[in-house]
PLY file of the C-alpha trace (Angstrom):
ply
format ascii 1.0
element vertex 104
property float x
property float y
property float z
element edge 103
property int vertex1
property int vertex2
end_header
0.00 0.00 0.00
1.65 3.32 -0.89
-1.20 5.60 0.37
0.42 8.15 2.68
0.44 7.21 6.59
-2.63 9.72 7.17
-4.45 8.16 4.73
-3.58 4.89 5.71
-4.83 5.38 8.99
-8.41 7.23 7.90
-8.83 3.93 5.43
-8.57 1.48 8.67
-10.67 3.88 10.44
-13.48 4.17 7.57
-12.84 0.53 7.34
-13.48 -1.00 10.76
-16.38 1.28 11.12
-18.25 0.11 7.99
-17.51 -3.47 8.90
-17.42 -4.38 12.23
-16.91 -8.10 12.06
-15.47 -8.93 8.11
-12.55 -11.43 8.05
-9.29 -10.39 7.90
-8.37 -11.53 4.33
-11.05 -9.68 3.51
-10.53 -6.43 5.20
-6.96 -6.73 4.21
-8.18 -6.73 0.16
-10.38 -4.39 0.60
-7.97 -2.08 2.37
-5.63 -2.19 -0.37
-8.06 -2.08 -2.76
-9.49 1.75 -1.01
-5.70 2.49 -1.57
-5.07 2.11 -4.78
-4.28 4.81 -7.59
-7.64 4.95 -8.94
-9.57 5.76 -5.36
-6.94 7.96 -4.14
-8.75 11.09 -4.84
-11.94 9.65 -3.24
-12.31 10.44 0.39
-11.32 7.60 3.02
-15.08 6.37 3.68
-16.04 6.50 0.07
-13.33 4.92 -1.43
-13.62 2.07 1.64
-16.92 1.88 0.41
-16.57 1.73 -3.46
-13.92 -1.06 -2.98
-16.09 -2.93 -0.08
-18.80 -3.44 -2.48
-16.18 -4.53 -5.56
-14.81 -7.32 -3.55
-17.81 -8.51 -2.31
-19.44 -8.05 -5.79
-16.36 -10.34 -7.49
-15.49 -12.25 -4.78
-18.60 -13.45 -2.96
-21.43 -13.54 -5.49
-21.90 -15.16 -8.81
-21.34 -12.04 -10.86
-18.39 -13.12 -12.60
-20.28 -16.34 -13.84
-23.16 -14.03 -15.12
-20.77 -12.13 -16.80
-19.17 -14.97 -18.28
-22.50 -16.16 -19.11
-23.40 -13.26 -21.28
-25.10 -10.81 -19.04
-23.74 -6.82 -19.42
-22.31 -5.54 -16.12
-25.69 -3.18 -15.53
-27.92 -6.80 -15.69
-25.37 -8.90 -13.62
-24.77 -6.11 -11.03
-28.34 -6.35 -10.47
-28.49 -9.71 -9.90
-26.22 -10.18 -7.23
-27.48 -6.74 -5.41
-29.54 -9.15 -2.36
-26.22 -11.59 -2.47
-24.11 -8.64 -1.62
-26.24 -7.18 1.01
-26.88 -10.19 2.63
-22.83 -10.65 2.99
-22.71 -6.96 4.37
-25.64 -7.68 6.74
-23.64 -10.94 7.61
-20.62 -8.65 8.64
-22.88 -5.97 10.78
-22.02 -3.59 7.99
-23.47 -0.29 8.80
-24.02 0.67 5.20
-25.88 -1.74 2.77
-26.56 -1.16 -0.96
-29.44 0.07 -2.18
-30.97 -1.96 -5.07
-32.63 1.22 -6.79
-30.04 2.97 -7.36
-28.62 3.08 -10.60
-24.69 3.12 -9.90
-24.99 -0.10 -7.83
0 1
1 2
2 3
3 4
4 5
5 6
6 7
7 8
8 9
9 10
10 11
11 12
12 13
13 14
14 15
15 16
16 17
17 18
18 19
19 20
20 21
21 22
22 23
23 24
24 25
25 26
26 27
27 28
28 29
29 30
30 31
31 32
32 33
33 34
34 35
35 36
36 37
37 38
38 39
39 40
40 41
41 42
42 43
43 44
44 45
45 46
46 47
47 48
48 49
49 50
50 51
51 52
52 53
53 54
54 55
55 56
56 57
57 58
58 59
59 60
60 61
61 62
62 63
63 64
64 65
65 66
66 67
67 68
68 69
69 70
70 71
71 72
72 73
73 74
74 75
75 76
76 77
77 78
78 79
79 80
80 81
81 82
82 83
83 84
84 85
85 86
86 87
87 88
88 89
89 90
90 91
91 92
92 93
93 94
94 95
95 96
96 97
97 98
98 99
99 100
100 101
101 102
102 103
């Protein structure tokens, strides 16, 4: 991670908040993830946020398959909305997606 050490610290802050009770190798992705290059001009909580509900999205639902299968991203992202929420809910997230809205 080459985020600056203030940065670094608001990311584990934003981080632990939003999920209380994730997994370590999954907090640890995600972290790095809210880190990278292409969030760094987000804010801590919202780039947290934006790569919390990547991972889950590619790592804990089927929305690679549906990709894979055919579906465009807007179709499969939709599919997998309830998948991904119910994975938040299972780590006390304090923040869950919200189906109707159009950049989930």
């Amino acid at each position: 991670m080459n985020a600056p050490t203030g940065r670094r610290r608001a990311i584990a802050k934003a981080l632990t908040a939003l999920l209380p009770v994730a997994p370590y190798s999954d907090m640890e992705r995600i972290r790095e993830d809210a880190a990278s290059r292409h969030l760094k001009t987000l804010p801590p909580t919202i780039a947290v946020w934006l790569a919390t509900v990547a991972h889950v999205r590619h790592v804990h639902t089927d929305y690679e398959k549906l990709l894979a299968e055919g579906y465009d991203r807007d179709a499969a992202r939709f599919f997998v909305v309830n998948d991904i929420n119910a994975w938040l809910t299972k780590w006390r997230a304090t923040r869950l997606l919200d189906p109707d809205d159009d950049d989930a």
